[in-house]
N, C-alpha and C positions, 0 to 999 in steps of 0.2 A: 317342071323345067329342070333340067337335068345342065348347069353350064357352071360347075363348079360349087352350087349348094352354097354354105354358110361360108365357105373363103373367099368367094366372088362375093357374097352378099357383105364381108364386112372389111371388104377392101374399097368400097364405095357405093353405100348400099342405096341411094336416092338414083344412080343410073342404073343399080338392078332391077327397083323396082319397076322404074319405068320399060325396061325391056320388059319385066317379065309381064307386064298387063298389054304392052305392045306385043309381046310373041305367043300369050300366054292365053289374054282375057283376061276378063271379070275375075275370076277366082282361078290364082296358079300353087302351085304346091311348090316349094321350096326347097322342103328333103321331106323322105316317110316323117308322117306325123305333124309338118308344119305347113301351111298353107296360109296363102295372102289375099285377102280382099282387097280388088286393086279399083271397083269402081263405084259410085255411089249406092247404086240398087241394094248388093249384098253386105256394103259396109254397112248402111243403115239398116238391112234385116239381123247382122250380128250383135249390133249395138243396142238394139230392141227387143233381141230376144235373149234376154240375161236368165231366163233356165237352162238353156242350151249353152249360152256361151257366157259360164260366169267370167268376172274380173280376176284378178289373180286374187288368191283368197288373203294375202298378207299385206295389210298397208304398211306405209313408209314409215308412222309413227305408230303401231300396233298399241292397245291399252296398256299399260306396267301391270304386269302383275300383282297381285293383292291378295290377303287374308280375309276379304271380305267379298270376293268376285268381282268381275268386269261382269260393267251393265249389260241390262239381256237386250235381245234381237228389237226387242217391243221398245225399252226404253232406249237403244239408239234410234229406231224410225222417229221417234218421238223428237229425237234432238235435231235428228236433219229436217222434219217441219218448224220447229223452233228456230231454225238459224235460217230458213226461206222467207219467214217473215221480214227478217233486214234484209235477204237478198234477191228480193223480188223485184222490176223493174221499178212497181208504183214507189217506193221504197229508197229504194239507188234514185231516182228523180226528184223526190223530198230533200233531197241531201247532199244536191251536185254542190252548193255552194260552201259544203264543208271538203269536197274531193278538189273542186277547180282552184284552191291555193298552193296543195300540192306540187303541181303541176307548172304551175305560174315559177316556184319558187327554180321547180329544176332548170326552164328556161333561162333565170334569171341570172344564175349561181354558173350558166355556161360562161368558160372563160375562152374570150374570142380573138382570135387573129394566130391561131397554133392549132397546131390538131391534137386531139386529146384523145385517148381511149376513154368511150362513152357509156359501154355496158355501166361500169361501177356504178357513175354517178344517177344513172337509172334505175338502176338496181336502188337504190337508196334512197329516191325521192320516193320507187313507186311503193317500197316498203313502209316509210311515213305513210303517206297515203293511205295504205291500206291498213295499215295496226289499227290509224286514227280512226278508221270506217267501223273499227270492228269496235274500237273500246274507248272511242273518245277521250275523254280528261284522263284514263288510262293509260294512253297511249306511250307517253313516253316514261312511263316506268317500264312496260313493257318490250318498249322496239328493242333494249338492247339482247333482250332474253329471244326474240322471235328473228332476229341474225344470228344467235347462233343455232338458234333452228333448220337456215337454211344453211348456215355451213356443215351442219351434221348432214343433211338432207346429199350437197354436193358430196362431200367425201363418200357418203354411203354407194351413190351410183356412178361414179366414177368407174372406168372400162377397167377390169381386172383378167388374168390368166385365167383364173382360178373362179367360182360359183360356187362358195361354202354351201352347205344344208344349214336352213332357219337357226337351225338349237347351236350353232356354232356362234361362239360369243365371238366373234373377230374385233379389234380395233376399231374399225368402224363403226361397229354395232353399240362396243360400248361407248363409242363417244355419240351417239346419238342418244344413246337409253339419259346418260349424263346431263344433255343437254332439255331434251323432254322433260324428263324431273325436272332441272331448274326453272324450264318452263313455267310447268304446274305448280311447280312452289312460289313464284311470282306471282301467279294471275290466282291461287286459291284465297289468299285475304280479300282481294280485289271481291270476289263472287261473295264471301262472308262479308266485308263490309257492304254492299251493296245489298244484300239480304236483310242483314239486322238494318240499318237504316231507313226501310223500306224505298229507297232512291237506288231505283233500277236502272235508269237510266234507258234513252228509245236508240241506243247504238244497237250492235248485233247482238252482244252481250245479254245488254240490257232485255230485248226480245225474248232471248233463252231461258230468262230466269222468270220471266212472267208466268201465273201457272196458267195452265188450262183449263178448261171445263170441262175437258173429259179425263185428261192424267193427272192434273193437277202441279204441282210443280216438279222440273227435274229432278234427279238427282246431281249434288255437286259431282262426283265423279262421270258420269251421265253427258255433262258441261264440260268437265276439265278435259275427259278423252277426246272430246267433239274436235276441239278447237286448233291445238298443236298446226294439223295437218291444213286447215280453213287458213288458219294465220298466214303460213309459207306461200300457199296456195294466192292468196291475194295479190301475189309481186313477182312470182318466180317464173310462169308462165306470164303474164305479160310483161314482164323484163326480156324476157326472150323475143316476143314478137314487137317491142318497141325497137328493138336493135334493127329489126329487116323495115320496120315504118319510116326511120330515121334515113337510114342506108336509099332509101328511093325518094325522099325529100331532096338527099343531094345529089340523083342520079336522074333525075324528071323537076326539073328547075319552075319548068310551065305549071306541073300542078301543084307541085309547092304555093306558087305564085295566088294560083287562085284559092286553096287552103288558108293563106294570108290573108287575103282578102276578104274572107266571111270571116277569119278571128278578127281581123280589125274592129267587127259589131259588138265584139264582145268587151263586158262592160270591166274597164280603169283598173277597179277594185274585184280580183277573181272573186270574193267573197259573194260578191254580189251577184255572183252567175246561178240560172234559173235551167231550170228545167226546157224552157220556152228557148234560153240562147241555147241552149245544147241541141235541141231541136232543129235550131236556124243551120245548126253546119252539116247542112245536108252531104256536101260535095267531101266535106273530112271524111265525116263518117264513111263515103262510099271508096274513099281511098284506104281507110285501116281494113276496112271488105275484103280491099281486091288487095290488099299485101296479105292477109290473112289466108285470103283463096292461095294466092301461089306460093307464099312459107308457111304452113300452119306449122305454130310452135309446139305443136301435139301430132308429131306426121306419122306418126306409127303409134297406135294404142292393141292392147295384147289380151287378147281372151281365151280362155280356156273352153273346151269344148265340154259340158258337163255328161252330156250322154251320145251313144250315136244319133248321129243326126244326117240331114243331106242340106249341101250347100251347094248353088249352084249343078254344076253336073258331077258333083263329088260326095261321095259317100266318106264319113269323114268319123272315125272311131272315137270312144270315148277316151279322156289322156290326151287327146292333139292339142295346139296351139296353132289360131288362127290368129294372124295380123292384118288389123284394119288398118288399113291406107289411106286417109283423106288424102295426105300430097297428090298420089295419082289418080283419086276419085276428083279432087279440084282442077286436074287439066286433060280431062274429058273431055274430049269437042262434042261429043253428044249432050253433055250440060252443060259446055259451056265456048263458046265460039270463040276461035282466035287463043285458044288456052294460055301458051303461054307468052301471051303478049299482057303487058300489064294496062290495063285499061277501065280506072276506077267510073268511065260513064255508063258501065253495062249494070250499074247495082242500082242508077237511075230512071235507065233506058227498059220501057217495058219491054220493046224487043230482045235486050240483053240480057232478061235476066232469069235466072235459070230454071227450069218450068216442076221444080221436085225440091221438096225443103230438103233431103237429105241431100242435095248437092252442093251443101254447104255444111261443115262438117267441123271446122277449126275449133268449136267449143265439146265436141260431139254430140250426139245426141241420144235419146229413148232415158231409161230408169237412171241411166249414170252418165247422164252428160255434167257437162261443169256446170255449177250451180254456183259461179258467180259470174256468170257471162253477162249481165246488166252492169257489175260494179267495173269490169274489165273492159267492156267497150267503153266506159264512158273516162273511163280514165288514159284508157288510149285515143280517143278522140281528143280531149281536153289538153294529153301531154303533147301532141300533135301541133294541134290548133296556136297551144300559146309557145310553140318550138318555133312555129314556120310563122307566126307574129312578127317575131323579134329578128330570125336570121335567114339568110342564104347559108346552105349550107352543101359543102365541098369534101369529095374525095381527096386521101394523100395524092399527089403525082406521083407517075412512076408505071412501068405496065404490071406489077404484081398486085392483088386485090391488097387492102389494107385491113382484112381480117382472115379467118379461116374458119369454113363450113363444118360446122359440127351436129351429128348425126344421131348420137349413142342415146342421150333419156331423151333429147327434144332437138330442134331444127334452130340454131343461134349460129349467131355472126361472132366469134368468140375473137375477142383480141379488135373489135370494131374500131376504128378510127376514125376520127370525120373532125374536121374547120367548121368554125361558126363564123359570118360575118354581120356583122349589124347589116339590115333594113335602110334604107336614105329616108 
């Protein structure tokens, strides 16, 4: 596709994409050497085939260097089985009734009859939330060390001129390196008291440090590198996609209505919610679905081509960059009918609903999809559930939107505003 390359693409790159899978197809190229997977078929073969198309090779929180080495290949696989153990669904279900007070609280704490910018206070319950998921009676020594995790995280990806090379210490860089450290300087007593005490404790934590029968136990740094990026991970992508679940609560008043009407079952005391009420809100869950199908807060994920390969009708060098596009693989009329009409009954409706698992993509999938997709749906269904309880909720008046679409690491309602009104 030749209509301007990278200036067209980041003057508003959610209606490039969609031309260039509309003018383009399945896989369109963007300039030499970058190309885009725009529909379910080949996003889920790049996503799957992580020898060809690894990840970017540098995460967000990279291990700190050491005089005694960052753990080997063996001992991190080791760690992400360790930390599936808490985040497996049977897992996240044991444990809704430690997630559903959370949630209850942000409802609660909404201040109503003014319209309020919502991210923040979302952002902060689903962080409680999720710290308490990972480290329990830990949790609040820790929250305040795992925000500013995510503010290192923001500043670092923040849209710049300029794209230093790795070894370039930038500001950013070290206010992240700063914040990691303090991180791991918090939660390192935590792992040694927890050791010598032998009270592990069945949070995520606690799981990690259990040994195995085949490794035997981790190594603390093995743990301490694991984690950083799990922590942030727990709140920051679904922060994002609560803002677009929110935002249609008060734009589709009817299904709100009926969302209200299955929390109403749900019991007095959030404490007390089971596995079984989580279950019952069928119709929640199938609305956080269908916001997720049409914003996924992961709309562009970025893989590296490790050797030549062919993709679709594209012979594709080693060095390129391909980008998977759930957003346009989600409004497929081939997977999915009516695309972009928002209609949470098709994830009910056996007719509706989409005949290929990869046409659903918002957590991703294959070796590296998200691996807390159990603790994030339930936490978004929960914030959901006990949000449209309590309110009706309202756009500012006025014809300009009352946030503004943001594109660059993820798909967010940034600057979101929205009215609560009590319930009769």
């Amino acid at each position: 596709m030749h209509g301007g390359g990278f200036a067209a693409w980041s003057r508003d790159r959610l209606s490039m994409a969609r031309r260039g899978a509309a003018e383009c197809g399945d896989v369109w190229q963007l300039e030499r050497g970058v190309y885009v997977a725009a529909a379910a078929g080949p996003c889920e073969e790049v996503l799957h085939r992580a020898h060809d198309f690894p990840r970017p090779s540098s995460p967000l929180f990279p291990p700190p260097k050491r005089s005694s080495g960052a753990p080997t290949a063996e001992e991190g696989a080791h760690a992400h089985t360790a930390r599936m153990r808490g985040l497996r669904p049977q897992a996240v279900a044991a444990r809704i009734g430690e997630i559903a007070p959370g949630t209850a609280r942000f409802a609660d704490r909404w201040p109503t009859g003014r319209d309020v910018e919502i991210l923040p206070p979302v952002r902060h319950a689903l962080a409680e939330t999720g710290v308490r998921y990972l480290f329990s009676e830990d949790a609040p020594t820790l929250l305040p060390f795992a925000w500013q995790l995510f503010l290192a995280r923001e500043v670092l990806v923040r849209p710049s001129r300029w794209v230093w090379p790795r070894w370039v210490p930038t500001p950013a860089r070290r206010f992240r390196t700063r914040q990691q450290v303090a991180f791991t300087d918090a939660l390192r007593p935590v792992v040694r008291r927890r050791r010598s005490s032998g009270r592990l404790g069945d949070d995520v934590l606690g799981l990690m440090l259990r040994p195995s029968s085949r490794h035997g136990p981790l190594p603390e740094e093995a743990v301490l590198d694991s984690l950083p990026g799990l922590t942030v991970a727990t709140f920051e992508t679904p922060s994002r996609a609560a803002g677009w679940i929110l935002l249609h609560l008060a734009r589709y008043p009817r299904a709100a209505d009926r969302v209200a009407a299955e929390a109403a079952l749900l019991p007095a005391d959030p404490a007390a919610t089971t596995s079984t009420h989580l279950d019952s809100l069928r119709y929640t869950r199938a609305l956080v679905r269908e916001v997720l199908r049409m914003y996924p807060p992961s709309w562009l994920l970025t893989r590296h081509v490790g050797r030549r390969t062919q993709l679709a009708d594209f012979t594709i060098d080693a060095g390129s960059t391909v980008l998977v596009c759930p957003y346009t693989a989600h409004r497929d009329a081939r997977e999915h009918s009516e695309p972009d009409r928002f209609r949470p009954e098709r994830w009910l409706d056996d007719s509706g609903s989409p005949t290929k698992p990869g046409a659903f993509l918002a957590f991703g999938t294959g070796p590296h999809g998200c691996e807390g997709v159990a603790l994030a749906m339930a936490m978004l269904t929960l914030l959901t559930a006990q949000t449209a309880r309590r309110y009706h909720l309202s756009e500012p008046p006025g014809p300009e939107p009352g946030y503004q679409v943001t594109t660059f690491e993820g798909l967010a309602t940034d600057g979101l505003r929205l009215r609560a009104t009590a319930r009769g």
